[in-house]
DRENDRENBA-937523 format. One record per residue (C-alpha): residue in one letter; y, x, z. Coordinates in steps of 0.02 Angstrom, whole numbers, plus 50000, padded with zeros to 5 digits. Layout:
% DRENDRENBA-937523
AYXZ ...
% end
This chain:
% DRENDRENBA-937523
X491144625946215 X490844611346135 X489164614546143 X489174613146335 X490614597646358 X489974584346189 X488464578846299 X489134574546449 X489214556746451 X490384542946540 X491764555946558 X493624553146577 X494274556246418 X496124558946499 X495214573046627 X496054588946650 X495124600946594 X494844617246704 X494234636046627 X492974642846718 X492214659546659 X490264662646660 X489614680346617 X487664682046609 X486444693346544 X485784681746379 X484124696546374 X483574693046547 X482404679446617 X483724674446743 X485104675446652 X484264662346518 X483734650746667 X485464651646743 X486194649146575 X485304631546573 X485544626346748 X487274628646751 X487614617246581 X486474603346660 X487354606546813 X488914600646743 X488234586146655 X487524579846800 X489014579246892 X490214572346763 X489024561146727 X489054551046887 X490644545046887 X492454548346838 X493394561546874 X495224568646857 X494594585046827 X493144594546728 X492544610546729 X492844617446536 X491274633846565 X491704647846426 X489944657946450 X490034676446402 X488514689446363 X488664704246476 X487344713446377 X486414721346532 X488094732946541 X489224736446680 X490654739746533 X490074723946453 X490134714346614 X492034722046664 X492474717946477 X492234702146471 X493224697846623 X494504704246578 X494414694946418 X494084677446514 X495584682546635 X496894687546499 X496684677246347 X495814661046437 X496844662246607 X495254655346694 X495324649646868 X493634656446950 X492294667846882 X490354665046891 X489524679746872 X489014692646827 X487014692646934 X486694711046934 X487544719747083 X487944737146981 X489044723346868 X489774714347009 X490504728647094 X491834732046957 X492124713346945 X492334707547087 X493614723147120 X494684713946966 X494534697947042 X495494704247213 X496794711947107 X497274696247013 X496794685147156 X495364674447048 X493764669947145 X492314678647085 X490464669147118 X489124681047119 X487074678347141 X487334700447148 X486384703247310 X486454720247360 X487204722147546 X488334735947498 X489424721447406 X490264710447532 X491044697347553 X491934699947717 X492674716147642 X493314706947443 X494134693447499 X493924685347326 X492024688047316 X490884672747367 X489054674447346 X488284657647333 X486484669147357 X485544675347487 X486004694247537 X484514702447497 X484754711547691 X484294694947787 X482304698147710 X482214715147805 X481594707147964 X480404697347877 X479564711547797 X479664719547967 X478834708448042 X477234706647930 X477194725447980 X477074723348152 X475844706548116 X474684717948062 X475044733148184 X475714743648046 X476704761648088 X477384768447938 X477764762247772 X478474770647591 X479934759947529 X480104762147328 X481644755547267 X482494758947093 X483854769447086 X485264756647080 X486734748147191 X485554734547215 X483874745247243 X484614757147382 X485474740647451 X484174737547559 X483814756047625 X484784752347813 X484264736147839 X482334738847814 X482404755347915 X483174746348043 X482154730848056 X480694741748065 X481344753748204 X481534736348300 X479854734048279 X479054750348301 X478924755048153 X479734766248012 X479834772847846 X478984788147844 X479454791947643 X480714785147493 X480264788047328 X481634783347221 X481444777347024 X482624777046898 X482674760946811 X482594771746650 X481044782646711 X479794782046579 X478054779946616 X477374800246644 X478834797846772 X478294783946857 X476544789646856 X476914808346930 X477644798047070 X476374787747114 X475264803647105 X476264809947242 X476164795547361 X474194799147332 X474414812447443 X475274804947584 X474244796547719 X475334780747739 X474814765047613 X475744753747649 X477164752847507 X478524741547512 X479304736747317 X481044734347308 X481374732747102 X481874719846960 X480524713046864 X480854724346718 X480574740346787 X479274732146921 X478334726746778 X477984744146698 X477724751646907 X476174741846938 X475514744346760 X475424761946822 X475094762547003 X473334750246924 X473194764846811 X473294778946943 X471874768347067 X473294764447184 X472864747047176 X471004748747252 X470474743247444 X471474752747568 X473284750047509 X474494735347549 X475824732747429 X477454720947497 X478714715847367 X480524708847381 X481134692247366 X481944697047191 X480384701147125 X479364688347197 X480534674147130 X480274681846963 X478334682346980 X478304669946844 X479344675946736 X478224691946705 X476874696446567 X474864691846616 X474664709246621 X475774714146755 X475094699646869 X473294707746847 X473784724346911 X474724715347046 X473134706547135 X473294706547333 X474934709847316 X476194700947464 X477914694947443 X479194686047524 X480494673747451 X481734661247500 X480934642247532 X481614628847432 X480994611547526 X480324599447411 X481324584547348 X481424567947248 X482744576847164 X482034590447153 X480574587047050 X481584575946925 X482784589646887 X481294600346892 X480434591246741 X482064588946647 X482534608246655 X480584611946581 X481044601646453 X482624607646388 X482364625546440 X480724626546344 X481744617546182 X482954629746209 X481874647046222 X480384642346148 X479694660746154 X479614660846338 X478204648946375 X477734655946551 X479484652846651 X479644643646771 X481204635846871 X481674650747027 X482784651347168 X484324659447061 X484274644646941 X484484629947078 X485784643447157 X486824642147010 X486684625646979 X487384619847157 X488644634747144 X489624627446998 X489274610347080 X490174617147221 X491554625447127 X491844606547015 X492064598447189 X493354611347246 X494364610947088 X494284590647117 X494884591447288 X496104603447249 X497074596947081 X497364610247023 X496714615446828 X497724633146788 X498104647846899 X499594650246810 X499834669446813 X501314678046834 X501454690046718 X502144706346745 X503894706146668 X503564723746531 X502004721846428 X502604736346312 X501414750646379 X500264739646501 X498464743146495 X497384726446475 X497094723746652 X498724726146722 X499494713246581 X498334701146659 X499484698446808 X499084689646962 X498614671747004 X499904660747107 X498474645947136 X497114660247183 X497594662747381 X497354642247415 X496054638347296 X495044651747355 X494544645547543 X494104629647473 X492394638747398 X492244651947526 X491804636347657 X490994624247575 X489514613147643 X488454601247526 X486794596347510 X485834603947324 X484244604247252 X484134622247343 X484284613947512 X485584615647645 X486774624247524 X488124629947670 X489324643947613 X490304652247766 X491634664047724 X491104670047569 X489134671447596 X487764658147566 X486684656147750 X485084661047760 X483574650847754 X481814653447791 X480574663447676 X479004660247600 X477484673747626 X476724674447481 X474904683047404 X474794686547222 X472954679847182 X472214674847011 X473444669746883 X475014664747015 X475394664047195 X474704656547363 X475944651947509 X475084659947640 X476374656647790 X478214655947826 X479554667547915 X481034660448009 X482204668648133 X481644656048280 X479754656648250 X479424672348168 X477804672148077 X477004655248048 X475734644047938 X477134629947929 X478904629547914 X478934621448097 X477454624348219 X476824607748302 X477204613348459 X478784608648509 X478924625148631 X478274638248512 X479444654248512 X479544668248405 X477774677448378 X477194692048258 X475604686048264 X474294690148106 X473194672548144 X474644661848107 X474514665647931 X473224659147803 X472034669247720 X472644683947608 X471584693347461 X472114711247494 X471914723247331 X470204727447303 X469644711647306 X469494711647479 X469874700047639 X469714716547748 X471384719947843 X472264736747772 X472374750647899 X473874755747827 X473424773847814 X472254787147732 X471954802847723 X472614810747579 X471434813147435 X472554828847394 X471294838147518 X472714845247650 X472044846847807 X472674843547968 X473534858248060 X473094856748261 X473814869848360 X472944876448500 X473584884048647 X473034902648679 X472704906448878 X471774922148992 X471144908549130 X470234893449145 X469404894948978 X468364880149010 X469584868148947 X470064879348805 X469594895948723 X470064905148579 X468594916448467 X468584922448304 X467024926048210 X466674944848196 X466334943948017 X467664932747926 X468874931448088 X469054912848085 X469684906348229 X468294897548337 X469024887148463 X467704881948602 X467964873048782 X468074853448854 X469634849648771 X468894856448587 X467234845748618 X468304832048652 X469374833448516 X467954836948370 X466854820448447 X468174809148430 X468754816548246 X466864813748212 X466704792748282 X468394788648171 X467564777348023 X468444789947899 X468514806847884 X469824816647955 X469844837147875 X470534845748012 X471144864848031 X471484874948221 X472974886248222 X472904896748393 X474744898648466 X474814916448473 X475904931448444 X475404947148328 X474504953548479 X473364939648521 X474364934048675 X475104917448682 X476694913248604 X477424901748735 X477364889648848 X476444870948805 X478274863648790 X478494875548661 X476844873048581 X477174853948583 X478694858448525 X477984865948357 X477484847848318 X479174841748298 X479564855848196 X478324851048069 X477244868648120 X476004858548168 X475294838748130 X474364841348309 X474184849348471 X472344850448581 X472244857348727 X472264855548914 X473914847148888 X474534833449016 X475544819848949 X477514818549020 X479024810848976 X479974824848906 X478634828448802 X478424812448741 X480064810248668 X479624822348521 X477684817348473 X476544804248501 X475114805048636 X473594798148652 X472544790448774 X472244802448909 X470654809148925 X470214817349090 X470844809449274 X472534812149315 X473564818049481 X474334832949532 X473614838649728 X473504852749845 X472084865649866 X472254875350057 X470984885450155 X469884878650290 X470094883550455 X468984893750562 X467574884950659 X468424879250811 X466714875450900 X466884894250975 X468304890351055 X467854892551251 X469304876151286 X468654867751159 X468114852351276 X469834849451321 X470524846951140 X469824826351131 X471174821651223 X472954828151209 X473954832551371 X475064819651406 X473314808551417 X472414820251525 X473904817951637 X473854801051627 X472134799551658 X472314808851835 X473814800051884 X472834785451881 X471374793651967 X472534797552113 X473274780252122 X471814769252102 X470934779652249 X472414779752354 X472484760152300 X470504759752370 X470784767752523 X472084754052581 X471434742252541 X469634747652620 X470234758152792 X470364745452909 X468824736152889 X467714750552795 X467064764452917 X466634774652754 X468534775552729 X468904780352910 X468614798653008 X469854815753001 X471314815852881 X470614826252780 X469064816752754 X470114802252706 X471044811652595 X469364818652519 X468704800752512 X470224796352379 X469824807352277 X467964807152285 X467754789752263 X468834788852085 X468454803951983 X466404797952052 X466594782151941 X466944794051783 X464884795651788 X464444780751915 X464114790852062 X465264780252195 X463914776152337 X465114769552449 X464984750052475 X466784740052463 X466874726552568 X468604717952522 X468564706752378 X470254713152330 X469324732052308 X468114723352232 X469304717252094 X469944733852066 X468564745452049 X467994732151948 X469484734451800 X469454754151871 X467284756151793 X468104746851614 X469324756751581 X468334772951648 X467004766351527 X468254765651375 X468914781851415 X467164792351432 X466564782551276 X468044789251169 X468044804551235 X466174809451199 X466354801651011 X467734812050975 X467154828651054 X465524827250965 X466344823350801 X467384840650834 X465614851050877 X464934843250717 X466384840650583 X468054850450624 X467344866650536 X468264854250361 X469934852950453 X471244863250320 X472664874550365 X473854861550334 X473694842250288 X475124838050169 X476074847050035 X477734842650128 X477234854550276 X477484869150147 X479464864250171 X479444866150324 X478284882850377 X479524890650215 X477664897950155 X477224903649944 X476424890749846 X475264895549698 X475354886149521 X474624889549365 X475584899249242 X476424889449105 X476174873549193 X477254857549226 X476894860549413 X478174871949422 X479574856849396 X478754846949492 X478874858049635 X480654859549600 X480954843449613 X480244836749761 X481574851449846 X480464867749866 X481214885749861 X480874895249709 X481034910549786 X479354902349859 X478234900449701 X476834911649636 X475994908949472 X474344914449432 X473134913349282 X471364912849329 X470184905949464 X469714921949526 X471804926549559 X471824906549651 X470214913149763 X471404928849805 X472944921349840 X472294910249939 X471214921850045 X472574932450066 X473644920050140 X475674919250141 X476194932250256 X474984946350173 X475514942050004 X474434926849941 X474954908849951 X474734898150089 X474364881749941 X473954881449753 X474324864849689 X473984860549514 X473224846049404 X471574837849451 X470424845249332 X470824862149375 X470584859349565 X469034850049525 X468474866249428 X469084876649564 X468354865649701 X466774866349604 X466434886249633 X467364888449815 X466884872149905 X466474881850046 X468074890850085 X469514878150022 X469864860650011 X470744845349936 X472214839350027 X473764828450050 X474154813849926 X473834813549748 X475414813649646 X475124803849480 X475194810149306 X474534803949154 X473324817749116 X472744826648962 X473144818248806 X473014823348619 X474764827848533 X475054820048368 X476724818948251 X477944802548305 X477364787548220 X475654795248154 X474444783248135 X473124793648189 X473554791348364 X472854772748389 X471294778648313 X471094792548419 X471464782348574 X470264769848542 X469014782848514 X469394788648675 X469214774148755 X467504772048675 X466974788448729 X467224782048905 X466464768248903 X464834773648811 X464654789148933 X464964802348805 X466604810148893 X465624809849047 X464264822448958 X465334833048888 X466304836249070 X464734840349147 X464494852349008 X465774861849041 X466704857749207 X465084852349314 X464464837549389 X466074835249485 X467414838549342 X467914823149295 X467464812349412 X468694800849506 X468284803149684 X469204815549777 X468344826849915 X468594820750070 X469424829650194 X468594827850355 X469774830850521 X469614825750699 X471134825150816 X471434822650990 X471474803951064 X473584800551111 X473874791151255 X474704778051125 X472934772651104 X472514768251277 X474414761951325 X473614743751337 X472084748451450 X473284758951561 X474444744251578 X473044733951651 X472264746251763 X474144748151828 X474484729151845 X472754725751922 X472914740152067 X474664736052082 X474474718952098 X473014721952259 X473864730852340 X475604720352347 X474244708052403 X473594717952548 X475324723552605 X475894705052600 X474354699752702 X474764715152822 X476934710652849 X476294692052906 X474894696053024 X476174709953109 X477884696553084 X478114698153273 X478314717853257 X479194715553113 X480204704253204 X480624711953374 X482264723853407 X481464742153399 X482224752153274 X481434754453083 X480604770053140 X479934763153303 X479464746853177 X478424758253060 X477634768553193 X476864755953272 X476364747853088 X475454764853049 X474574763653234 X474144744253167 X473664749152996 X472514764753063 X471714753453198 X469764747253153 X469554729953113 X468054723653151 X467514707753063 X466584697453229 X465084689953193 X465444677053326 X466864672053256 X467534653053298 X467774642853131 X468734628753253 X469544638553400 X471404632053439 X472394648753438 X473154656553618 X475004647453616 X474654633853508 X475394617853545 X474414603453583 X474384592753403 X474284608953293 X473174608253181 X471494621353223 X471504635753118 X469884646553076 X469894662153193 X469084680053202 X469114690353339 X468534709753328 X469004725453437 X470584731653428 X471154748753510 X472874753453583 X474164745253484 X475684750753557 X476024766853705 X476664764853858 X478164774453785 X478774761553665 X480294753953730 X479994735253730 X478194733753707 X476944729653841 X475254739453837 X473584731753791 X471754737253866 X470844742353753 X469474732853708 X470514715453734 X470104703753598 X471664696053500 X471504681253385 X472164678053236 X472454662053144 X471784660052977 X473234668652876 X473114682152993 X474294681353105 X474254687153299 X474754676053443 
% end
C-alpha cells in the first residue's frame, strides 16, 4: 500500500481515504501492464489538485485461478470492507466474482470480455472494455471484402473462447457467409494435440481460419500450424482483437510463424497526452519488469488506467469512503461469504460508474449502463518483426483506408480496394481463395441421375471388365470440361442414383435431395434449377437455354381443300364486301339513269347493269362511260378500296397455297383447358407442377420416357390414346424438334426457367468457380461444341422455330376503308336526291296525295334527260320577273310527265321543251 500512495505528490493530507480492491494476474503480460497503469493512474490524478477523497488500491494476485480470483474477493470484501472491485481480466474469473459482487451489492469493474458475462443481466458488473462481440461484424466483413464463403473458427475451450461462437456465426450469415467447422482447443492441449488438429483442418477444403485465443495458448498454435505447412500460400489466418493487442507482448518466434497473418483491434486516436504518458509508462514499466524488454503499452492498459480514473471521480462526487456493511446479526456457523454481509452505500454508488462519460488517453471513454461503447477497429497485417495498419472498420463506413473517408457522402462499403496492401502467408500479395482441396485425397462424390430416355444429356455405362461406372452424355462433357479449366485440381468421383436393379432410385428432387443429406457433395445431370430446389444446395450458372414450351402436330395440307379460295377472308367480310357491291351499284345507277342511256332500257337490264358495273371493277372491266361528276367521285373511292381489297386478298391466299402446310393443331398451351385434351410430359420432371399450377386436370397428364413414346403419343392424338401436346424444357424439344421437324412443331409462349445448372452443397465454394467456368465456356465457344456434339446443330441454340400460320383477313381490318366507301356513296347520293326535291319543289309542293307525289317523282326520275347542246348560257327563264337576275339554262326532251289521269295536273306534249334555271328548277 504504501508502495502505491508515498509517491503521489501535492495530496491532501486530511483526504479520506477510500479501499478499492484490485485483483490481477501478476504472471501475465496484461496483468503486469495493468498493474502499472493503474498506480500511475492514481498518481496522476491526485496529483493535479486537492481532493477530499483518495482512492487507497489494495492489489491482489489471482494466480491465473478462478479459486484464487473468488478468494481474494472475498478477502478484500470481508476483512478490508472495500467499496468497488477492479478485476479480475479473465472472463472464467469474473464470472464467480462478479456473482459475489451482486450479492453484497459492491461494484465489480471488469476488462473480462466474453459476451456470455453481462452487464445488463449483473446489475453490479461494469465493464470499462470492449465486449469482445462488437468485433464479429468486423471480421465479417473482411470476409465478404474478399468474397469469402466459409470459414473454421478455432477458439480455446474457455468462457471467453466460446464467447464469441453466436456473434461471429451471425455476422457472417448477414453477410453470406458461414462457419463451415469449429475446432475447439483446450487451453491445456499439449502440442501432439494441437498438432493432430491442425492435421485435420488439412483435410477440409475451407482456409480461411479465424483465431479466437489468449496469447499464451496462441503462441504455442501457430508454432505448430508453421510446423504442420499450414502457414504456406493458400490460407488466410484472422485473429481477435485480444490477441492482436497482445502482438507485442509475444516471443520473436511466434511472430515468425505468424507472417501474413490479419487482425483486428480497437483504435486508440493519437494524443499529446497520449504520447507523454506513453514515454513515462516505458520508463517505469521497463524499471519495474526488466525481463520483459519487448512490451509494449495495449489497449487493456489505457482501459484500466481511465477505469480507476473514472471510479476516483465517482467516489469524489459521491462522498462517500466506506460501504459500511451490515452484517448479518449470527456469525457463529456463517461460511466466509455470507459473514461478509451486504453493502448499504452499494445501490447509489453504483449508477454513478455504470454512466459515466470522460475523456482518457483511450479516447471517448463513455460507459452506458454497465458497458464501455464501442469504437472503431484497426485492420491489421502481421509483417516482418510487428504490425502494419492496413485500413479501418467502423459501423458507418464499413471497410476503409482512414478512420473517415474524404468524402463527406461515403456510406458503408465491403469493398477489398479500400484497404492498403496486405502480405498474405507465403510471402505472397496474391488474394487467398479461401478454399482447397483437401490434400487428404477424398474425392468429390457427384451423383448422377439414372434414366431409360433421352440419354443424350445423360447416360449411365459401366465398363465390362472392372464395372466402373462410365457416365457419358452433354451434361457429363459439360461437367468434366469445366472440372478440367478450374486453375486447381478438383478429384472427382460419379455415383449413379440407382436401386439394386439398375433402375433409378427416384425422382431429381430426391436426387438433389441426397445433397443435403451429405450422400452426395454434387449432383450433374439434366437438372433445371428452381426455387424449391434451391433452398437445400447451391446452383450454378445454368448451362443450356432455358423455357418450358409446347410441342403439337402440324396440320394436314389445307391446299387440297376444294374451298380453299374462300378461307382469305372470313364471312362476315365476304358479306361485307357484297353489301357494298350492291349499294355502290345501286348508288351508280341513280346517280347515272337520267342522263346515261347505258343505265336506261328493261328493268331487268337495269337491274343487271347494278350489278354488272360493281363486281366489273373487282378486275377493271367496267366499259361503261359515267357522265356525272358525282359518279365520277364515287367509282373513283369504289376502284381504291376494290384495289385494297384484291391486293390483300391475293397476298394472303398465296401465302396459304405456299405456307399453311406449318399451321399446328392448336396455337397456345391455354387451348388445352379448354378442348379438356391429355398433355404429355417427361417422366420425373418439374413439368408436371407446372402444369398443375397454371389449373390443368390431372386426370389429363401422360408421362412418357423416350423420344420415340413423344413421336407416339403425339401421332396418336388425344381421343385414340396419345396426347394432343407434350410440353417440356427447351433442350428436350430442341432434341425432339431436331429428329421430327417434319411432323411437329414449336408453339405458344415460352415459359421461363432457369435451366440446367450444376448442384453443389450450400455455401461450397466450388460453385463460383464452376460458374465462372461456365461462363467462360460460353463465351470462348466451347459449350457451343459440345451441344452440337451431342444434341445437333440446333440444341442449344436460342432461336425458337418459327411457327408459320396464315389466317383469314377480319373485316376489323378494313372497318376504315368501308367507312369511306360508305360516307363517299352516301354522301352522292344525298347530293343527287337534294338536286332532284328542288328541281321538282312545285310537285313537291302541290295538293296530290304522297302517293300521287311519288308517282309522278318516279315518272320524273325515269324520264331521259338530255343535256342540249344548244343550250342558252343567258336566257331569262319562262315567268321570270322583269329585274331577275338571268340564270344559265338547258333545255333537253322531256317525255310525258304527268297522265291525263292525275287529278290536278295538266298534260304536256311530248316533245315540249321545259327550262330550267341554273339550280335546276322548272318554271
Amino acid at each position: 500500500m504504501s508502495f502505491c500512495i508515498a509517491p503521489l505528490n501535492g495530496q491532501n493530507a486530511t483526504a479520506v481515504k477510500a479501499d478499492v480492491g484490485i485483483i490481477l494476474d501478476y504472471d501475465t503480460t496484461v496483468g503486469k501492464i495493468s498493474k502499472t497503469c493503474l498506480s500511475m493512474a492514481l498518481e496522476d490524478f491526485y496529483a493535479k489538485r486537492n481532493h477530499s477523497t483518495m482512492i487507497v488500491p489494495h492489489f491482489r494476485d489471482s494466480y491465473s485461478d478462478v479459486v484464487g480470483a473468488a478468494s481474494a474477493a472475498i478477502d478484500l470484501l470481508r476483512n478490508v470492507e472495500v467499496m468497488a472491485i477492479i478485476g479480475p481480466q479473465k472472463s472464467i474469473q469474473a464470472d464467480f466474482v462478479i456473482d459475489i459482487g451482486d450479492k453484497v451489492r459492491v461494484p465489480i469493474i471488469s476488462q473480462a470480455t466474453s459476451p456470455a458475462l453481462s452487464p445488463k443481466e449483473s446489475p453490479y458488473f461494469i465493464r470499462p472494455a470492449q465486449c469482445s462481440s462488437y468485433q464479429a461484424e468486423a471480421i465479417a466483413a473482411i470476409v465478404k471484402a474478399f468474397g469469402w464463403r466459409q470459414v473454421v473458427f478455432i477458439y480455446e475451450d474457455t468462457n471467453y473462447g466460446s464467447g464469441l461462437v453466436q456473434f461471429l456465426t451471425e455476422g457472417l450469415r448477414q453477410n453470406n457467409a458461414l462457419v463451415s467447422y469449429q475446432s475447439v482447443i483446450s487451453p491445456s492441449a499439449t502440442n501432439d494435440q494441437i498438432l493432430l488438429e491442425l492435421y485435420k483442418l488439412t483435410t477440409m477444403q475451407t482456409r480461411v481460419f479465424v483465431v479466437h485465443m489468449l496469447p499464451s495458448l496462441a503462441s504455442r498454435f501457430f508454432k505448430m500450424a508453421k510446423a504442420s505447412g499450414m502457414m504456406s500460400e493458400g490460407n488466410t489466418w484472422i485473429i481477435a482483437d485480444a490477441l492482436t493487442s497482445l502482438l507485442d507482448s509475444v516471443d520473436s518466434e511466434t511472430i515468425e510463424a505468424m507472417q501474413g497473418v490479419i487482425g483486428v483491434k480497437a483504435y486508440i486516436p493519437r494524443s499529446n497526452e497520449l504520447d507523454n504518458f506513453t514515454r513515462r509508462w516505458r520508463k517505469r514499466f521497463h524499471k519495474e519488469n526488466p525481463e520483459m524488454d519487448r512490451t509494449e503499452l495495449n489497449v487493456f492498459g489505457l482501459w484500466a488506467y481511465d477505469s480507476i480514473t473514472a471510479l476516483a471521480l465517482a467516489i469524489e462526487r459521491s462522498g462517500m469512503t466506506s460501504p459500511r456493511f451490515k452484517k448479518p446479526a449470527s456469525r457463529g456457523s456463517l461460511t466466509d461469504l455470507a459473514a461478509i454481509g451486504i453493502s448499504s452505500t452499494g445501490p447509489s454508488f453504483v449508477p454513478l460508474i455504470r454512466n459515466f462519460s470522460s475523456k482518457g488517453l483511450s479516447g471517448d471513454f463513455s460507459i452506458i449502463d454497465g458497458q464501455l461503447l464501442p469504437s472503431a477497429f484497426q485492420i491489421v497485417n502481421v509483417i516482418g518483426k510487428g504490425e502494419y495498419i492496413v485500413g479501418f472498420w467502423t459501423k458507418t463506413y464499413g471497410i476503409s483506408r482512414k478512420l473517415k473517408p474524404d468524402d463527406d457522402k461515403a456510406v458503408y462499403s465491403t469493398n477489398k480496394d479500400r484497404l492498403g496492401a496486405i502480405l498474405w502467408p507465403g510471402q505472397t500479395a496474391i488474394v487467398p481463395k479461401g478454399w482447397e482441396m483437401p490434400t487428404s485425397g477424398k474425392k468429390l462424390r457427384v451423383g448422377v441421375p439414372v434414366k431409360s430416355g433421352f440419354t443424350e444429356f445423360v447416360k449411365i455405362e459401366r465398363d465390362a471388365e472392372t464395372n466402373a461406372v462410365i457416365p457419358t452424355g452433354f451434361c457429363i462433357d459439360v461437367f468434366k470440361e469445366v472440372m478440367q479449366s478450374l486453375p486447381y485440381a478438383v478429384l472427382y468421383e460419379f455415383f449413379p442414383f440407382e436401386t439394386p436393379d439398375g433402375q433409378s432410385a427416384g425422382e431429381y428432387n430426391d436426387l438433389v435431395y441426397r445433397i443435403y443429406l451429405e450422400e452426395y457433395d454434387a449432383v450433374v445431370g439434366d437438372i433445371a434449377i428452381l426455387a424449391n430446389r434451391s433452398r437445400f444446395v447451391d446452383f450454378s450458372f445454368p448451362y443450356t437455354e432455358s423455357g418450358v414450351s409446347t410441342i403439337v402436330p402440324i396440320k394436314d395440307n389445307e391446299r387440297k381443300n376444294a374451298w380453299i379460295f374462300m378461307k382469305p377472308l372470313t364471312t362476315d367480310l365476304w358479306l361485307t364486301i357484297g353489301a357494298f357491291f350492291v349499294f355502290t351499284g345501286f348508288v351508280v345507277w341513280v346517280l347515272e339513269h337520267r342522263i346515261n342511256k347505258e343505265f336506261r332500257g328493261p328493268r331487268l337490264q337495269q337491274v343487271g347493269m347494278i350489278f354488272w358495273f360493281s363486281f366489273s371493277t373487282l378486275v377493271f372491266a367496267h366499259k361503261e362511260k359515267v357522265i356525272s361528276n358525282l359518279t365520277r367521285f364515287v367509282v373513283i373511292v369504289w376502284v381504291f378500296v376494290v384495289l385494297v381489297l384484291t391486293s390483300s386478298y391475293t397476298a394472303n391466299l398465296t401465302s396459304m397455297l405456299t405456307v399453311q402446310q406449318l399451321q399446328p393443331t392448336i396455337t397456345d398451351l391455354h387451348d388445352l383447358i379448354k378442348t379438356g385434351d391429355y398433355i404429355g410430359y417427361q417422366d420425373a420432371s418439374f413439368v408436371r407442377e407446372f402444369l398443375r399450377g397454371m389449373d390443368f386436370d390431372t386426370s389429363k397428364f401422360r408421362n412418357y420416357s423416350t423420344l420415340q413414346d413423344y413421336d407416339d403419343a403425339l401421332s396418336k392424338g388425344s381421343k385414340n390414346g396419345g396426347v394432343a401436346a407434350i410440353v417440356d424444357e427447351l433442350p428436350y424439344l430442341r432434341l425432339f424438334l431436331d429428329k421430327y421437324s417434319h411432323k411437329y412443331v414449336m408453339v405458344g409462349p415460352t415459359y421461363k426457367t432457369a435451366g440446367f445448372g450444376f448442384a453443389f452443397r450450400k455455401g461450397s465454394p466450388l460453385v463460383p468457380d464452376v460458374s465462372r467456368a461456365i461462363l467462360e465456356m460460353r463465351e470462348g465457344g466451347n459449350l457451343m461444341r459440345i451441344s452440337n456434339k451431342w444434341l445437333g446443330e440446333e440444341g442449344c441454340r436460342d432461336n425458337d422455330a418459327t411457327v408459320m400460320t396464315s389466317k383469314s383477313l377480319t373485316l376489323d381490318s378494313f372497318k376504315g376503308l368501308f367507312l369511306i366507301a360508305g360516307l363517299s356513296s352516301s354522301s352522292a347520293l344525298a347530293i343527287f336526291l337534294c338536286i332532284f326535291f328542288y328541281e321538282n319543289r312545285v310537285l313537291l309542293a302541290s295538293d296530290a296525295s304522297i302517293k300521287q307525289k311519288l308517282s309522278a317523282l318516279a315518272r320524273v326520275f325515269d324520264e331521259k334527260e338530255i343535256l342540249s347542246s344548244k343550250a342558252s348560257r343567258t336566257p331569262t327563264p319562262r315567268g321570270a320577273e322583269a329585274g331577275q337576275s338571268p340564270a344559265i339554262s338547258i333545255s333537253y326532251q322531256h317525255e310525258e310527265v304527268f297522265s291525263s289521269q292525275d287529278e290536278g295536273f295538266s298534260t304536256t306534249e311530248p316533245g315540249t321543251p321545259i327550262h330550267h334555271n341554273a339550280i335546276g328548277g322548272a318554271n
